[in-house]
C-alpha positions, -999 to +999 in steps of 0.1 A: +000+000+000+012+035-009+003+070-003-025+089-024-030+121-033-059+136-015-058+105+008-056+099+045-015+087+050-015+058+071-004+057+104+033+043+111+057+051+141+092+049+134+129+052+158+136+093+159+163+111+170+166+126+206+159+088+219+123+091+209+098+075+183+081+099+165+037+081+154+025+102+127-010+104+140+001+123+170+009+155+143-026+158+137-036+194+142-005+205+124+009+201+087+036+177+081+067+180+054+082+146+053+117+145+031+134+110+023+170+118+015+194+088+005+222+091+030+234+112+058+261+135+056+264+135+020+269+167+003+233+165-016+217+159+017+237+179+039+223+210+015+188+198+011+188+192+053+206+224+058+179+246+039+152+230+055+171+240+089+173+282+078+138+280+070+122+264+100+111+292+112+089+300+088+076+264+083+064+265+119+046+303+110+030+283+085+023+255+113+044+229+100+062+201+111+095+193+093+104+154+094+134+137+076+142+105+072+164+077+054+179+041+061+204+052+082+213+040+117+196+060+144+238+065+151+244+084+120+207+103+122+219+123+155+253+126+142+245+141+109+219+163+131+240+175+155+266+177+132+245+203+112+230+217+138+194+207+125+169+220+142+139+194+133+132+153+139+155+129+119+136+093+114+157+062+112+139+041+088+164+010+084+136-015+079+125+006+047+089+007+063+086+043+059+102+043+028+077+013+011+050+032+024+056+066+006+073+044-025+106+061-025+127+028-030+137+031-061+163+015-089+193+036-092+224+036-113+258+043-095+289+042-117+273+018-139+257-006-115+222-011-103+209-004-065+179-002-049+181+036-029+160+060-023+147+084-044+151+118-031+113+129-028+094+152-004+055+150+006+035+176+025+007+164+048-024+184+058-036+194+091-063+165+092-037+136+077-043+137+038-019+142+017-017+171+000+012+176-022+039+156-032+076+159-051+095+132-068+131+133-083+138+163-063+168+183-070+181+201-038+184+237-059+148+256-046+133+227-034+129+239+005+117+275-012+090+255-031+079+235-004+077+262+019+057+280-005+029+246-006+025+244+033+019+282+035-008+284+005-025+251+023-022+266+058-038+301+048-064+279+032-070+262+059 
């Protein structure tokens, strides 16, 4: 099963940083930004985390929750966030859960041979739990600006 447009996203917990689990259900009442990335503390993600970071601010204005995730240890997660001083939950999602649920696991070519990674995609969740917007095959380059742009249109016409 995978997400829908328009559609309530099922509920999942998953392992967070700050030694906590982070149930997506318990967001309600607020919109959620949720950003698979393929692997901390790579430059690509570092960037894309990093912008989400000098933005938060006006994310919450716009009463949003920033969430990122990917397969990495919950080790590497609170490195690579305290590392870059992010300011927002890391998920570790090493059992791909997350990931199959918002299809993100994708086929990838790296110096000529096929993996299965994650595909860098973002997906912004309305106040009551649908979804409401979604990005695939993000490039990092005015992605946060875009995003930021979704949650506060939804949120001023909410």
């Amino acid at each position: 099963m995978s997400v829908s447009l328009g559609q309530p996203v099922p509920d999942f917990t998953a392992t967070a940083t700050g030694d906590t689990t982070l149930t997506l259900s318990e967001l309600r009442g607020r919109q959620v930004v949720i950003y698979f990335y393929p692997k901390a503390s790579t430059p690509g993600c570092t960037t894309e985390g990093g912008d989400f970071r000098d933005r938060k601010a006006d994310f919450d204005a716009a009463n949003t929750v920033i969430v990122g995730v990917s397969r990495d240890g919950i080790r590497a997660q609170e490195n690579f966030k305290a590392k870059q001083g992010f300011n927002f939950t890391l998920l570790s999602d090493k059992d791909e859960a997350v990931c199959r649920l918002f299809d993100v696991i994708k086929l990838k070519k790296l110096y000529g041979k096929e993996h299965l990674g994650i595909e860098r995609s973002t997906f912004l969740i309305d106040a009551e739990g649908k979804l409401a917007r979604e990005w695939r095959k993000v490039k990092v380059k005015g992605h946060v600006d875009e995003v930021l742009e979704a949650a506060q249109a939804l949120h001023a016409g909410q």
